[in-house]
C-alpha positions as CSV (number, residue, x, y, z in Angstrom):
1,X,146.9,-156.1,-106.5
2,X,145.5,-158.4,-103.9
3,X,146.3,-161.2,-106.7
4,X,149.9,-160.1,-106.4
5,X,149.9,-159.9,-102.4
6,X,148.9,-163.7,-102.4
7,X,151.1,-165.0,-105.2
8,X,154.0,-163.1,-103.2
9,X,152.4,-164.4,-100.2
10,X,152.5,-168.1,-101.4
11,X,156.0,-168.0,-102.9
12,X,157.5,-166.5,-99.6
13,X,155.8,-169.7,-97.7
14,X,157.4,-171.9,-100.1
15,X,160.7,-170.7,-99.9
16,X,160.5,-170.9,-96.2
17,X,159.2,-174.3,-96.6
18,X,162.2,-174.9,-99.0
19,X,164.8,-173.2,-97.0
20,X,163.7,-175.0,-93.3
21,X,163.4,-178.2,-95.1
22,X,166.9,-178.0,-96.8
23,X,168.2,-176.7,-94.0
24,X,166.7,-180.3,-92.0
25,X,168.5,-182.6,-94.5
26,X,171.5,-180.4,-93.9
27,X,171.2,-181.3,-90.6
28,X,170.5,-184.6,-90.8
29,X,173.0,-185.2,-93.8
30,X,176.2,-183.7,-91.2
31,X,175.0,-185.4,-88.0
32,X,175.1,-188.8,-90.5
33,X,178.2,-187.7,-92.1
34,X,179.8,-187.4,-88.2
35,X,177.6,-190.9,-86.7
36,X,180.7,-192.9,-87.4
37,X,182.9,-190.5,-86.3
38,X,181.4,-190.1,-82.9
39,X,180.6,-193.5,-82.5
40,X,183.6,-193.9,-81.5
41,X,184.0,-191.3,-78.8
42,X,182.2,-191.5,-75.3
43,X,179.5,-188.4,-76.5
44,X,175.8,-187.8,-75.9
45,X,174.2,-188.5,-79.7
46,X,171.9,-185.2,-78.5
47,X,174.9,-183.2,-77.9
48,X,176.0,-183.9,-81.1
49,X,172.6,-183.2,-82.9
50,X,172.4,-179.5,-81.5
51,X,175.1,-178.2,-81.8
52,X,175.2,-179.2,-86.0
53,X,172.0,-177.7,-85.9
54,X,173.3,-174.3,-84.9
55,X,176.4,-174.7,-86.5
56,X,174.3,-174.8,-89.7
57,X,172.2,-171.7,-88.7
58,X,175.1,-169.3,-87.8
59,X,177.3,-170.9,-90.9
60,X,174.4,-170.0,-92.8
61,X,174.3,-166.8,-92.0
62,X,177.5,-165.9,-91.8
63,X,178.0,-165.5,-88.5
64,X,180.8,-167.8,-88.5
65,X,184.6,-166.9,-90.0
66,X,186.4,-170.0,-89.1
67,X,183.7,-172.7,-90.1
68,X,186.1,-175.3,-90.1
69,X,186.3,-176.2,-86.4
70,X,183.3,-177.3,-83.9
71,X,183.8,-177.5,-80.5
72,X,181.7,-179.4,-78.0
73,X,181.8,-179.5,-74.6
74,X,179.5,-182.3,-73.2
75,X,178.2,-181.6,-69.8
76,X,176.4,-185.0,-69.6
77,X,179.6,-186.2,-69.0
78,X,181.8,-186.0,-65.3
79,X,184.4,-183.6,-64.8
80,X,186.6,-186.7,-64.6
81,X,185.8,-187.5,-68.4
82,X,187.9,-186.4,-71.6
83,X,184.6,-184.2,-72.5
84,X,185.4,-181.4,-74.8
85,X,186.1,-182.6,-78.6
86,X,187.0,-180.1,-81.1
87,X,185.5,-181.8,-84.8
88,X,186.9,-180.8,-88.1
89,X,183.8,-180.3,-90.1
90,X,186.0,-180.1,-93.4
91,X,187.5,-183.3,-92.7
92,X,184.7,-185.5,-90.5
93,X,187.9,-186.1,-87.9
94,X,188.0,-185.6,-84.2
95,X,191.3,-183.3,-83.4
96,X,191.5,-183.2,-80.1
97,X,189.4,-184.4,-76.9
98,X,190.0,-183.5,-73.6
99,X,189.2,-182.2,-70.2
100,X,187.3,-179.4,-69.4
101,X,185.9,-177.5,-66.2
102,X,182.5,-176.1,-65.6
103,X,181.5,-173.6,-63.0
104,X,182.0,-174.1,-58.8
105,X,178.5,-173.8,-57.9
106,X,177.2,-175.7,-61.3
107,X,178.3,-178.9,-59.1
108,X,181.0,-181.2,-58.2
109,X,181.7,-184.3,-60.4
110,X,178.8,-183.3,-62.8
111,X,177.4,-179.9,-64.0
112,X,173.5,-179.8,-63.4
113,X,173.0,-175.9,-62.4
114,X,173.5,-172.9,-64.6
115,X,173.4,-169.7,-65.0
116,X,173.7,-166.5,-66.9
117,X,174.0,-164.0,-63.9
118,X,176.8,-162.3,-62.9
119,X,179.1,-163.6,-59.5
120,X,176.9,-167.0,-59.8
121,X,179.7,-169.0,-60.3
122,X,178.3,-170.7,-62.6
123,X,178.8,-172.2,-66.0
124,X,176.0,-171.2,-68.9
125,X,174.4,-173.2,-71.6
126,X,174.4,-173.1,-75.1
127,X,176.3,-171.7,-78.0
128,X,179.4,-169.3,-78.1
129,X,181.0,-167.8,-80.8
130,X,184.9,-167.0,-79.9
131,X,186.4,-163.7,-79.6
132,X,189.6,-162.2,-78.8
133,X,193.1,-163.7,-77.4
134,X,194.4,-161.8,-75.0
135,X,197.1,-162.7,-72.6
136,X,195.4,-162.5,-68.7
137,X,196.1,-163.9,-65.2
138,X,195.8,-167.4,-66.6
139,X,197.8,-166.8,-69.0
140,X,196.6,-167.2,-73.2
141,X,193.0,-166.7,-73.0
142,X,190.3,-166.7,-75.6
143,X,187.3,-164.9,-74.9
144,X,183.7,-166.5,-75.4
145,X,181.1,-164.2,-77.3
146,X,177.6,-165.8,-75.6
147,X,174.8,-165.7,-78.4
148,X,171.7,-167.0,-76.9
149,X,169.6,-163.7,-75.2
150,X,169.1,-164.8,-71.4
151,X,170.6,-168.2,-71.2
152,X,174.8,-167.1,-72.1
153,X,174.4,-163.6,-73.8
154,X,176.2,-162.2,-70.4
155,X,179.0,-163.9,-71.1
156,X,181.2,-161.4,-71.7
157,X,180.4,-159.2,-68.8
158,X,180.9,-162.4,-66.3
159,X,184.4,-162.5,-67.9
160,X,183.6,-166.1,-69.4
161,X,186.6,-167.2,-71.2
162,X,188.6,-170.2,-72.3
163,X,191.6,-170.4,-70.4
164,X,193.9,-172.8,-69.1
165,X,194.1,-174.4,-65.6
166,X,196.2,-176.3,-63.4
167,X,193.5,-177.8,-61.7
168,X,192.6,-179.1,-65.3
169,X,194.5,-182.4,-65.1
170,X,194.3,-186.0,-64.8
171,X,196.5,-185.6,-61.7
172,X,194.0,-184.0,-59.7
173,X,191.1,-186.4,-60.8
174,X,193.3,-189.1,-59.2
175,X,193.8,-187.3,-56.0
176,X,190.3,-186.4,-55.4
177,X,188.1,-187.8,-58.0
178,X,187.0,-185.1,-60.0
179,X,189.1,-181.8,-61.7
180,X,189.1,-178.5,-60.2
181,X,186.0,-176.0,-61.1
182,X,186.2,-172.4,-62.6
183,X,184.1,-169.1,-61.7
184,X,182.0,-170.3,-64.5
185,X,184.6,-170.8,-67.3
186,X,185.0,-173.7,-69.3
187,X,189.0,-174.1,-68.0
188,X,191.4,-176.5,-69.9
189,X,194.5,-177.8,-69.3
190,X,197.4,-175.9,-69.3
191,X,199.1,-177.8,-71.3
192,X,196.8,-177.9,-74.3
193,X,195.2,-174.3,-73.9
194,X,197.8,-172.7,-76.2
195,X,196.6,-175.7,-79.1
196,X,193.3,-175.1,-78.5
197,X,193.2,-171.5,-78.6
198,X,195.2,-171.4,-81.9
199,X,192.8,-174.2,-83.4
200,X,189.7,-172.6,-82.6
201,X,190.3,-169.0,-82.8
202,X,188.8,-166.2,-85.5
203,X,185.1,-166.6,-85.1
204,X,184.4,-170.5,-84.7
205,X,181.6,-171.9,-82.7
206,X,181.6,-173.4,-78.8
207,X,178.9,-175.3,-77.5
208,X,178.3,-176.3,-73.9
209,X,175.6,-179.0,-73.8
210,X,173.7,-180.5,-71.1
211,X,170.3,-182.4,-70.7
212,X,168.6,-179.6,-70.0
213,X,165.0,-178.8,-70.2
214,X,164.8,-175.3,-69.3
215,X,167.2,-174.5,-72.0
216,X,165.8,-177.3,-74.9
217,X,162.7,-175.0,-74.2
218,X,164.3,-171.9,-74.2
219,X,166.8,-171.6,-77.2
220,X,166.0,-170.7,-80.3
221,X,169.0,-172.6,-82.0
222,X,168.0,-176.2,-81.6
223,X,164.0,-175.2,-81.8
224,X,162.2,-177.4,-84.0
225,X,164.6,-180.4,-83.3
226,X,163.6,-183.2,-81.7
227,X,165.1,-184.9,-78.7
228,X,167.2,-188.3,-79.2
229,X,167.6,-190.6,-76.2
């Protein structure tokens, strides 16, 4: 019996092994499979190599309906910067790349504070999974289900959403520098919302990214992945 307990024991920690390491050149096979893709568009390479790293873990377990689409909003970036891409992951293409707004009290031109409380104003890390449409003071809006326990997992009580904005624009960049800021939502604009919405709906994954340490220590998602400069 004991012999039976180890055998199992050994064949379980080498299907882990197995798993974590096909899981790795899974990884590492997308980001390769997207390096010339994204070489082309103004994008922080770490960005890029967390969120396929979750993308991977949810597709795999199913947590994800419409696989096709990732979205990326990089945080690295100003507010004055075309820094949300959505990536076919079918086709290696970009599909869209514009601007997008983080929270009032996160900062001005860039986003450096976050939160996950409630009336903080602020925009939260990490990896969404989106929700609903429903049609609310801003008009189409696509609701953001936060999966990462105490870094975004509030989002739905904080009513973080994708909506659009008017604020969102290039027009307001050039009068004051930098676009308008949400309660904590990550705002596009108005004239692409609708696009967006449609593209990304049904269960497809959102993630904010920002050179963070607090969270590259706290989420679970990315653990095990090393940092790129």
């Amino acid at each position: 019996m004991k012999k039976q307990i180890l055998l199992l024991g050994i064949l379980v920690c080498f299907s882990t092994q197995a798993f974590n390491n096909k899981q790795t050149a899974s990884v590492t096979n997308l980001i390769s499979g997207i390096d010339l893709l994204t070489s082309k568009m103004d994008i922080s390479k770490e960005a890029v190599a967390f969120a396929v790293k979750g993308y991977e873990t949810l597709k795999e377990k199913g947590q994800l309906v419409n696989s096709r689409f990732l979205t990326i909003a990089d945080f690295s970036k100003p507010s004055s910067a075309r820094r949300l891409f959505i990536i076919d992951m079918e086709k290696m293409e970009l599909v869209l790349q514009t601007l997008v707004a983080h929270g009032r009290n996160s900062g001005k031109l860039f986003a450096d504070k976050f939160s996950n409380k409630n009336q903080s104003n602020q925009s939260s890390l990490g990896f969404y999974i989106t929700g609903d449409i429903y049609n609310g003071k801003h008009g189409m809006s696509l609701r953001l289900n936060g999966i990462e326990s105490g870094i975004n997992d509030k989002a739905l009580k904080r009513a973080i959403v994708l909506h659009g904005a008017d604020y969102v624009s290039e027009w307001t960049i050039k009068k004051q520098g930098y676009i308008g800021r949400s309660l904590g939502c990550p705002a596009v604009p108005q004239t692409e919302v609708n696009e967006i919405i449609q593209t990304i709906k049904g269960a497809s994954l959102l993630y904010i990214y920002a050179p963070n340490k607090a969270y590259t220590k706290q989420s679970k998602l990315i653990s095990g992945l090393s940092t790129l400069s």
